[in-house]
C-alpha angles and dihedrals in degrees: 000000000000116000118273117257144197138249131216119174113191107228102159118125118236098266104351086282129135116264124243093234097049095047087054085046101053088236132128103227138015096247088062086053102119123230123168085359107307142052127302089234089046084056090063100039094062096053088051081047081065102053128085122225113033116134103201143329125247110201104201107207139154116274117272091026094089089095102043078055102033088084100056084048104043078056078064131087099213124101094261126195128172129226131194115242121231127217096270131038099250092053087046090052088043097045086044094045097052105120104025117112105185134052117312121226100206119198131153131241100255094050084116092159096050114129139208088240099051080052101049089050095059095049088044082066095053096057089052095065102269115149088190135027131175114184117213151186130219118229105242085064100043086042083053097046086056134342098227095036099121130355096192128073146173102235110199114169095270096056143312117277138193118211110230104216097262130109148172131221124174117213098266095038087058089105084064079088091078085078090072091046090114090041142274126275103084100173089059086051115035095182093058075063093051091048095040098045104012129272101261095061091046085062096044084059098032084061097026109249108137127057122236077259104050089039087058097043087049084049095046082050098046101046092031094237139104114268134165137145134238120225110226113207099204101079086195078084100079096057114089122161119272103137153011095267090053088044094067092041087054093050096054101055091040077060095044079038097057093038 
């Protein structure tokens, strides 16, 4: 039997300020935002409630929004605790994985199409041996799943990929996080590539020169860590919901989803 992992999901609102989404809602927080009938955080809870082997789930908020949440996780079955968020994403990740011993399965709140399966392959990964694991999406399938999914991609020389917002870190590989110290969205802000993972390599990717294999095995080398990426086949993976724009695109396949 593999060995049992966490879970943090990353629920803090950018800032501390009320979502778009939510204030057009009437709710108090973007987690509580509906979509196909329940919360965006409820979404995600219910694919980890699928999933063996999960020892427990970290919910990394701002401080103070526990309460406005603890409703949507005490519906859950999984053993649910909540974390205070810090003001940037790797002392989130650090303050939410104290305590936990074993690999972490990272995902965010409004990963509403997120699946047991797509789950089960990252920490698949893990037990194999992985430090650090990114799952993505190619572009023909997340193109298929919806034409306006997603408009910014990761070209290597063996196709173009979308990162679909899960993760897995193993418990020495936690200090991974550090690469996310400016920020995510990598793909928004291609220098924060070049300072996180070196400059060259942000050139072999930025004219295509390295594979998704070859760029994991440069990154492994250069952080001294194991580190690959999983394929997902389900492009649906690598829309989350950011906007209004993604919103609808989310509600439309949980409804193809659930027909």
């Amino acid at each position: 039997m593999a060995e049992p992992f966490g879970v943090i999901i990353l629920a803090a609102q950018r800032d501390g300020r009320l979502d778009p989404l939510a204030e057009a809602a009437g709710v108090t927080h973007k987690c509580l935002v509906p979509i196909g009938g329940k919360p965006l955080l409820a979404h995600v809870l219910a694919a980890l409630e699928q999933v063996e082997g999960i020892a427990g789930v970290t919910i990394s908020v701002e401080a103070g929004a526990e309460t406005m949440l603890a409703p949507v996780a005490a519906a859950s079955a999984l053993p649910i605790r909540f974390a205070a968020a810090a003001a940037t994403l790797p002392d989130s990740l650090y303050a939410a994985a104290e305590g936990l011993d074993g690999p972490i399965v990272i995902t965010t709140a409004d990963n509403v199409l997120l699946t047991p399966g797509a789950v089960l392959q990252v920490a698949a990964a893990l037990a194999a041996g992985e430090d650090g694991v990114a799952a993505l999406a190619r572009k023909e399938d997340v193109l298929a799943a919806h034409p306006q999914g997603q408009r910014r991609f990761y070209r290597f020389s063996d196709g173009e990929f979308s990162n679909c917002n899960l993760y897995g870190l193993s418990h020495r590989g936690l200090r991974l996080a550090e690469t996310f110290r400016e920020g995510g969205q990598f793909a928004k802000n291609p220098m924060r590539i070049g300072r996180a993972f070196g400059f060259f390599n942000l050139l072999l990717l930025r004219f295509a020169r390295i594979s998704l294999e070859g760029a994991a095995r440069r990154v492994s080398r250069r952080f001294g860590a194991r580190i690959s990426a999983v394929v997902l086949a389900d492009g649906a993976h690598a829309i989350d919901v950011d906007n209004q724009r993604t919103y609808d695109i989310a509600a439309s396949l949980l409804e193809r989803r659930a027909a």
